[in-house]
VEXKEDO-872285 format. One line per 5 residues: number of its first residue (from 1); their letters; for each residue x, y, z of C-alpha. Coordinates in steps of 0.02 Angstrom, whole numbers, always signed. Example, Ala and Ser with C-alpha at 12.3 -4.5 7.8 and 13.67 -1.06 7.14 Angstrom:
<nodes>
1	as	+615 -225 +390 | +684 -53 +357
</nodes>
This chain:
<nodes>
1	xxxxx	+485 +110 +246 | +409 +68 +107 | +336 +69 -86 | +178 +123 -35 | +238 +288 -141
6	xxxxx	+205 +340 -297 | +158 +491 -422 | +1 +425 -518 | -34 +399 -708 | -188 +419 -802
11	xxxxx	-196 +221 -808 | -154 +182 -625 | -216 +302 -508 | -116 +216 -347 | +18 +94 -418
16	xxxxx	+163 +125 -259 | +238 -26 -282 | +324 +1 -449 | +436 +145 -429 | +493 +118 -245
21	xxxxx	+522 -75 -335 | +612 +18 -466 | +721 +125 -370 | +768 -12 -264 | +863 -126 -390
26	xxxxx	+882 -214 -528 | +769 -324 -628 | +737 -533 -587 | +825 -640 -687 | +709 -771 -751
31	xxxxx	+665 -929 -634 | +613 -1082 -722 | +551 -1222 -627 | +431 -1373 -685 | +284 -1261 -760
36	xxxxx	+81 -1267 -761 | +14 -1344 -912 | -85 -1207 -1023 | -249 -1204 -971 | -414 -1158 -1089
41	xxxxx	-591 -1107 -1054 | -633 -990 -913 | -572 -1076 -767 | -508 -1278 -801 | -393 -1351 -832
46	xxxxx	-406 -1516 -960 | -378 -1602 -777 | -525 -1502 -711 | -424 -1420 -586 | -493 -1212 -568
51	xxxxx	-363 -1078 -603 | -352 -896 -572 | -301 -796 -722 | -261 -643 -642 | -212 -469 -730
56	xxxxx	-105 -374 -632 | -63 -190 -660 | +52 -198 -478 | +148 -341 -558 | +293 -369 -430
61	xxxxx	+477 -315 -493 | +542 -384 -344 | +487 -560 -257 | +577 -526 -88 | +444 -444 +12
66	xxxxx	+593 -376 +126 | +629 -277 -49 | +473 -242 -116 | +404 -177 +61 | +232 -147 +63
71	xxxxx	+165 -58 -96 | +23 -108 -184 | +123 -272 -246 | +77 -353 -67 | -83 -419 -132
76	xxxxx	+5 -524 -253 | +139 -554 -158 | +38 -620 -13 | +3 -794 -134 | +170 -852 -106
81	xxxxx	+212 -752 +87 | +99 -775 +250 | +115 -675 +388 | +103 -684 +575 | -79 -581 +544
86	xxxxx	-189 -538 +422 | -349 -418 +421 | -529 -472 +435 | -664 -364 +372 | -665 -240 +499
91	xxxxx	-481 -197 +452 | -454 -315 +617 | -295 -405 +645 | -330 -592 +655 | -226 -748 +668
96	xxxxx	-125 -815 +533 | +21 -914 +551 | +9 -834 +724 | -139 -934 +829 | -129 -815 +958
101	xxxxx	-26 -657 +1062 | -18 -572 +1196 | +70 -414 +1266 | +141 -427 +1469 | +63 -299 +1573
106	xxxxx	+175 -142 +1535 | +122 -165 +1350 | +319 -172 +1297 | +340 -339 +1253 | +234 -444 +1143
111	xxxxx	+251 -626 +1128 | +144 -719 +955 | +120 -921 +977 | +130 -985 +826 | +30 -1118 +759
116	xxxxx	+123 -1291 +768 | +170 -1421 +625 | +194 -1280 +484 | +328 -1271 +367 | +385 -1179 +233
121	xxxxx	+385 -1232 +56 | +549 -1279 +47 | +521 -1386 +208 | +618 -1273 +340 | +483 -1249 +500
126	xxxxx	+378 -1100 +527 | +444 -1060 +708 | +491 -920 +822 | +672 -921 +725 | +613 -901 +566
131	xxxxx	+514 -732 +637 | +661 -684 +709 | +740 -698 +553 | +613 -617 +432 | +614 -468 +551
136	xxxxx	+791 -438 +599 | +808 -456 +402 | +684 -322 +378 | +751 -216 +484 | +946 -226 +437
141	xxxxx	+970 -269 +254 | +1024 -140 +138 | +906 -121 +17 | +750 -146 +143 | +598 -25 +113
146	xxxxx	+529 -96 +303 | +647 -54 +412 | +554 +124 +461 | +402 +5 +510 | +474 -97 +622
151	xxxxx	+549 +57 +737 | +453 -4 +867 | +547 -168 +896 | +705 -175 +999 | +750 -348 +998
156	xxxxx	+661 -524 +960 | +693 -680 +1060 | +640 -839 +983 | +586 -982 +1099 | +516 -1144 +992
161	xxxxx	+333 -1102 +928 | +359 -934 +1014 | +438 -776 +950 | +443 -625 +1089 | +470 -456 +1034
166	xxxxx	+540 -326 +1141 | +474 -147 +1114 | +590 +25 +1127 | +405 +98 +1167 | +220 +41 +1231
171	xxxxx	+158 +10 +1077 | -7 -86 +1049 | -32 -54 +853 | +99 -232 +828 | -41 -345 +779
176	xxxxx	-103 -226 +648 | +55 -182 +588 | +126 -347 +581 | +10 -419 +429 | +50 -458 +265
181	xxxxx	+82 -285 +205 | +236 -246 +337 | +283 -424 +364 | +263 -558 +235 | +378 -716 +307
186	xxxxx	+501 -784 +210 | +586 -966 +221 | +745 -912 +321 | +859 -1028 +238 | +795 -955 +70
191	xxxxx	+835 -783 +142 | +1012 -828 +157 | +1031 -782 -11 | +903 -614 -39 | +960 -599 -224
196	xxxxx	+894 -774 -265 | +758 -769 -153 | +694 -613 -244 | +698 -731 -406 | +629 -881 -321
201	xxxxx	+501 -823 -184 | +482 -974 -32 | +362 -930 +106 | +210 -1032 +190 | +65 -934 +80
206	xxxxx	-62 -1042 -6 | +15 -1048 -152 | +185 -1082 -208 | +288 -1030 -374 | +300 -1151 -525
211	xxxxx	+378 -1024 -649 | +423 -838 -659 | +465 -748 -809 | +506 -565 -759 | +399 -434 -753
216	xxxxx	+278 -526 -884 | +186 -698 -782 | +204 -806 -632 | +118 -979 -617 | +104 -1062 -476
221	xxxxx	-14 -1212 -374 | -113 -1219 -221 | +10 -1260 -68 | -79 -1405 +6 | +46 -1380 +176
226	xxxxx	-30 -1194 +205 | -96 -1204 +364 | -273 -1173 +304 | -258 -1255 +128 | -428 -1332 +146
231	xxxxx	-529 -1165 +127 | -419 -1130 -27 | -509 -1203 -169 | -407 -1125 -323 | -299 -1243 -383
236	xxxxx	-210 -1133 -506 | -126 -938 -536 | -56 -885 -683 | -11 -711 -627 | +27 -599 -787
241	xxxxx	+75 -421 -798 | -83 -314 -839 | -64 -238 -1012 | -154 -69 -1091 | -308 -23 -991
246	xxxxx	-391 -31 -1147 | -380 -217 -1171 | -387 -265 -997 | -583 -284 -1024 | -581 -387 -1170
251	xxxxx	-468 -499 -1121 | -574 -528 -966 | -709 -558 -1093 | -636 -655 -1186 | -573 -792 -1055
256	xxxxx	-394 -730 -1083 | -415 -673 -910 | -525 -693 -764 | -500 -573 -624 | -394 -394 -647
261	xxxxx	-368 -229 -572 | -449 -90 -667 | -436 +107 -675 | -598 +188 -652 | -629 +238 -814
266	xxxxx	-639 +46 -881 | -777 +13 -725 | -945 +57 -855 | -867 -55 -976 | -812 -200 -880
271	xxxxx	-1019 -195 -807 | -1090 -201 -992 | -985 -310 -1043 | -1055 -429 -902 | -905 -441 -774
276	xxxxx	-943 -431 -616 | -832 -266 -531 | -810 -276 -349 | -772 -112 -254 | -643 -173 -127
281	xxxxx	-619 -36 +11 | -455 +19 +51 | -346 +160 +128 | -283 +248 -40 | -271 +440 -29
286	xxxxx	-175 +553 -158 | -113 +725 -112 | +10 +861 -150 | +192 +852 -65 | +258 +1025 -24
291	xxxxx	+457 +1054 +59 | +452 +1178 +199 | +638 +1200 +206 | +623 +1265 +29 | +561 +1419 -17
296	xxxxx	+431 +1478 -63 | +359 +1325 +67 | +481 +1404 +199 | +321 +1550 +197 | +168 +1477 +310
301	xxxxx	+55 +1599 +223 | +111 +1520 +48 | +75 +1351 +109 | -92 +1407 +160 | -130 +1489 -11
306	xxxxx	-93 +1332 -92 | -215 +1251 +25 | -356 +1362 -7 | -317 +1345 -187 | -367 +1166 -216
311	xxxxx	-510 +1124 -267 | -527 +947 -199 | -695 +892 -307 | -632 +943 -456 | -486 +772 -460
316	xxxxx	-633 +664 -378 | -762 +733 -560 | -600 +714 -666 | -506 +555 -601 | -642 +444 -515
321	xxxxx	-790 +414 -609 | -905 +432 -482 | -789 +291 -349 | -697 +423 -277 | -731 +569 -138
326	xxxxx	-647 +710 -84 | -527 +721 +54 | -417 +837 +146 | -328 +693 +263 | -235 +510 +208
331	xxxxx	-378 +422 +245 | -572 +414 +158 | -733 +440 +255 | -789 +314 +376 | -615 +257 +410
336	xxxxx	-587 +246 +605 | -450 +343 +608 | -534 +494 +464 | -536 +650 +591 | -722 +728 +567
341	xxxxx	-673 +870 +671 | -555 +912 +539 | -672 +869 +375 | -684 +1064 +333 | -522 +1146 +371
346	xxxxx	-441 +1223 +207 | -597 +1223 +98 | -593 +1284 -79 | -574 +1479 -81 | -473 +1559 -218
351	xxxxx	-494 +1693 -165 | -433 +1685 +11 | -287 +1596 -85 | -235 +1770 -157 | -258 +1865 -16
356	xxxxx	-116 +1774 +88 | -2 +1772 -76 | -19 +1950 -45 | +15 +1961 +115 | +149 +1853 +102
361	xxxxx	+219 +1987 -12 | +204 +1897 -192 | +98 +1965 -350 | +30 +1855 -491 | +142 +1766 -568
366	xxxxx	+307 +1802 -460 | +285 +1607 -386 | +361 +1489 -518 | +372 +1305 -476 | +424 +1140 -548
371	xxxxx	+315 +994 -527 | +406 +856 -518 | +327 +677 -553 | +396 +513 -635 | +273 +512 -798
376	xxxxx	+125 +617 -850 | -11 +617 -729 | -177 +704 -769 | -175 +763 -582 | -22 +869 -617
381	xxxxx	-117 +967 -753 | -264 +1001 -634 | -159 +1072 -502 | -69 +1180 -624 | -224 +1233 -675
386	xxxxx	-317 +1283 -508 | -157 +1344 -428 | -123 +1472 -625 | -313 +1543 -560 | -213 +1612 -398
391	xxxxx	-72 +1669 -470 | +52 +1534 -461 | +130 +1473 -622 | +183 +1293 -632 | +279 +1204 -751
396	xxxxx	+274 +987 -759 | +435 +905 -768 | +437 +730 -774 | +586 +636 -704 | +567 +448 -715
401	xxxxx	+717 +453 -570 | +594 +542 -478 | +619 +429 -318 | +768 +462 -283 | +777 +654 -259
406	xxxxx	+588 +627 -156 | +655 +498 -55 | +808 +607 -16 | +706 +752 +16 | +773 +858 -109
411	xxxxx	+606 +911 -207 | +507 +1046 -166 | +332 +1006 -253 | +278 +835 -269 | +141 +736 -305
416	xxxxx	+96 +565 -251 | -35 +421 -201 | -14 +299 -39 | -103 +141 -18 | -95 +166 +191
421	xxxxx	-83 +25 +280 | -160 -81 +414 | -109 +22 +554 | -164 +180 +563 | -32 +243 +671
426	xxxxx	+114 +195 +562 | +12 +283 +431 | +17 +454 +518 | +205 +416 +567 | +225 +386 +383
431	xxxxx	+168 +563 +324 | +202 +678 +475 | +324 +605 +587 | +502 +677 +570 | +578 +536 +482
436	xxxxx	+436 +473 +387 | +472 +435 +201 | +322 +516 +133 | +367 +678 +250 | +453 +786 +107
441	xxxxx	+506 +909 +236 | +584 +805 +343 | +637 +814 +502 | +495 +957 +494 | +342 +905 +605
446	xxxxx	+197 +965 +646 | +179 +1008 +843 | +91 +902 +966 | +116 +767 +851 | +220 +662 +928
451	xxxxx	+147 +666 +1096 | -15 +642 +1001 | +63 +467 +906 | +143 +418 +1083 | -25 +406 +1141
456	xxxxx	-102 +324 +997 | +33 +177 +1037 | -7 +184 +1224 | -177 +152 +1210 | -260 -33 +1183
461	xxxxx	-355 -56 +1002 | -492 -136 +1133 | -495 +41 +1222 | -652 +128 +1221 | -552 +282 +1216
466	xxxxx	-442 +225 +1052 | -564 +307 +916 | -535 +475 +980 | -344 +451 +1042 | -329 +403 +854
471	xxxxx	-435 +533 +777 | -366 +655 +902 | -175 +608 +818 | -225 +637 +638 | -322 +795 +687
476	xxxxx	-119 +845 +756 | -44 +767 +598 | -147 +880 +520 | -63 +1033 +557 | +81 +978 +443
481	xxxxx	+120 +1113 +305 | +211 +987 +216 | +50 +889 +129 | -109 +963 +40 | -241 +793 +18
486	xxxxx	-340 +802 -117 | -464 +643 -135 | -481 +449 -80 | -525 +316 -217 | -566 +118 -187
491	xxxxx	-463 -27 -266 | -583 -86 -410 | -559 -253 -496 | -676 -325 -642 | -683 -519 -625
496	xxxxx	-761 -689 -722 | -941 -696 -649 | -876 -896 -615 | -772 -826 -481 | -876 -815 -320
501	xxxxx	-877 -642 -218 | -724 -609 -123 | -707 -545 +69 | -713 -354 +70 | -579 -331 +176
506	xxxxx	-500 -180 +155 | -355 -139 +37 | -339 -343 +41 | -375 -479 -80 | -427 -649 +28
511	xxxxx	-457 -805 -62 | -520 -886 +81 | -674 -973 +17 | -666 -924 -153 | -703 -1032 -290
516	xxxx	-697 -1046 -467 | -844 -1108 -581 | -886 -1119 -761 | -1001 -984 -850
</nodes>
């Protein structure tokens, strides 16, 4: 599983892709193919054609979406990759290169019919093979952050337009799980080769690569054989890696750019200076990552002193700017799967912190512990802060290695940020299931959470009954001593006013529709 990790920095307050990207391997070698011709003014080329000058702070290390998995770096991946879904408004699964699927009656099997006549843009067909491909791919090669998603599948059998998956469980979350944050589709032939397709990305998206120069800009043109090419009316991207928050706004001002991620802190001045800023809902939720087969995490009562410790409004005041809210589970407020039952468990009480210190047989200041995160993170100083009023004495350490030990279970205190993901259920599985990456303490889990997950996967997304089967599994989850959430924040990006609004659907950036005028 995936890059959806990460320990936050004042600038980026839920960049996963870079350090799973990081840990994974080794920089791109540059790609140069016939390049875009520089383009001036806001949007134009001198051939009138309208480009996207995007600033990216998730700029991709890694173009293989098998590699880069699905961290925050999808979004910008998904110009080049399609997927056999992709998520409507409602956080919906709807077609993409899939038309249509359907499970057989037992809900282990699920075959997607795949829309005819589509090809890749190196010419191989989009067809039940090349799925096959993409997700045996995912799930064996070596350096895949996917695999742990696709646990589900057993086998696929690919039958022309068709591609039938065989399940090792009934498991109805598929569609959602099979978008373009799990499953971006890669040309198989170009897959042959992983190491140059992660310099020279082919896939059926709407747009396809021109030039790459690593980790600083990517051009590339509208694909006119993407299957819905004529509701993409950008003709150009020139993709660059995001520089200083500080100058992100003027550049946008400027015309240097004309659409960008920004940190909360740059929102007020990316409004005066006239850009529009679009609050695009998502799934992001930061929390603390505790080891229960260390000590002194091996201590229930300990865990729960930390709990009561944190004082979950004081990182939404600090970090958010008034975008955030607080929250004590991986997903925000009004998400379907957010438990309310659950909303108020573990609320702020010093107090009762020091109590169970006590009776878990520790004075001020006996529990030391090192804080380990991959580069300074204003977070870090706020718990060390609340959890110093309590008695606990933390020191920072900064490892920029720091995914390797976590990954490998070997830290005790942690801090990091996910982006979720499309299905809930693989979200859960991701944090409390015994083998989930983000589980520091695995194979602890929580009990009744697996039966609880079980019957998330049993139970049809069309079920009137699948709200609280789903709430009813993160309410379980919740009973993990391994994580301590603190608050949820949206994605917010400052754009051109000349670029027309974009779909909110969550944690995804859709440019059906979207079109680029002149101020």
């Amino acid at each position: 599983m995936s890059g959806r990790l990460t320990s936050r920095s004042p600038r980026t307050p839920f960049r996963p892709g870079r350090l799973r990207a990081a840990a994974l391997g080794t920089a791109l070698a540059t790609v140069l193919v016939p390049a875009l011709s520089a383009c001036g003014g806001d949007a134009s080329t001198a051939g009138g054609s309208s480009t996207l000058k995007w600033a990216s702070s998730y700029f991709p290390a890694h173009w293989d979406p098998v590699v880069s998995g699905s961290g925050a770096q999808f979004r910008e991946l998904a110009l080049v990759y399609a997927s056999l879904t992709r998520t409507d408004a409602t956080g919906k699964a709807v077609p993409d290169l899939a038309k249509s699927w359907e499970y057989n009656a037992k809900g282990d099997q699920i075959t997607f019919h795949l829309r005819p006549n589509l090809k890749f843009s190196d010419g191989e067909p989009v067809d039940g093979a090349a799925v096959k491909a993409a997700i045996v791919r995912a799930q064996k090669q070596k350096n895949s952050a996917l695999f742990g998603d696709l646990t589900s599948i057993k086998s696929v059998d690919a039958n022309g337009l068709d591609a039938v998956l065989h399940l090792s469980q009934v498991d109805y979350q598929i569609p959602q799980l099979l978008g373009e944050r799990v499953l971006q589709i890669a040309s198989p032939k170009a897959a042959q080769s992983p190491t140059k397709l992660d310099q020279n990305p082919v896939g059926a998206g709407p747009f396809t690569v021109t030039q790459i120069v690593p980790g600083t800009k990517v051009l590339l043109k509208k694909n006119p054989d993407y299957w819905d090419a004529k509701d993409i009316h950008i003709d150009n991207v020139e993709l660059t890696s995001a520089p200083d928050a500080a100058t992100v706004v003027s550049g946008l001002q400027t015309g240097v750019y004309n659409f960008a991620d920004i940190a909360p802190s740059q929102a007020e001045a990316a409004k005066k200076a006239g850009l529009d800023v679009f609050v695009q809902p998502g799934f992001n939720a930061a929390n603390l990552s505790l080891n229960v087969n260390k000590a002194p995490f091996n201590n229930g009562k300990v865990v729960d002193a930390v709990r009561y410790a944190i004082n979950r409004q004081e990182f939404v005041d600090k970090l958010t700017f008034g975008y955030g809210s607080a929250t004590n589970q991986p997903f925000p407020k009004g998400y379907v799967a957010y438990d309310p039952q659950s909303a108020n468990d573990y609320a702020y009480d010093p107090a009762k912190a020091k109590q169970l210190l006590s009776e878990a047989g520790y004075k001020a200041g006996q529990i030391k512990l090192s804080l380990v995160i991959p580069a300074e993170d204003p977070q870090a100083e706020i718990v060390q802060a609340q959890l110093a009023k309590v008695g606990i004495t933390v020191s920072i350490k900064v490892d920029k290695n720091w995914a390797t030990p976590f990954f490998a279970k070997d830290l005790t205190f942690s801090l990091y940020g996910t982006t979720g993901r499309d299905s809930a259920a693989q979200t859960l599985t991701a944090h409390f299931g015994p083998n989930g990456p983000l589980n520091l303490s695995s194979p602890y889990e929580p009990s009744g959470f697996e039966a609880a997950i079980a019957k998330v996967r049993q139970t049809p997304l069309d079920s009137p009954d699948y709200t609280k089967v789903l709430q009813a599994a993160t309410r379980a989850g919740l009973q993990s001593k391994a994580l301590v959430f603190t608050y949820s924040s949206p994605n917010l990006i400052a754009k051109s006013k000349s670029i027309s609004a974009l779909p909110k659907n969550p944690a995804h950036i859709d440019w059906t529709g979207v079109t680029i005028g002149s101020n």
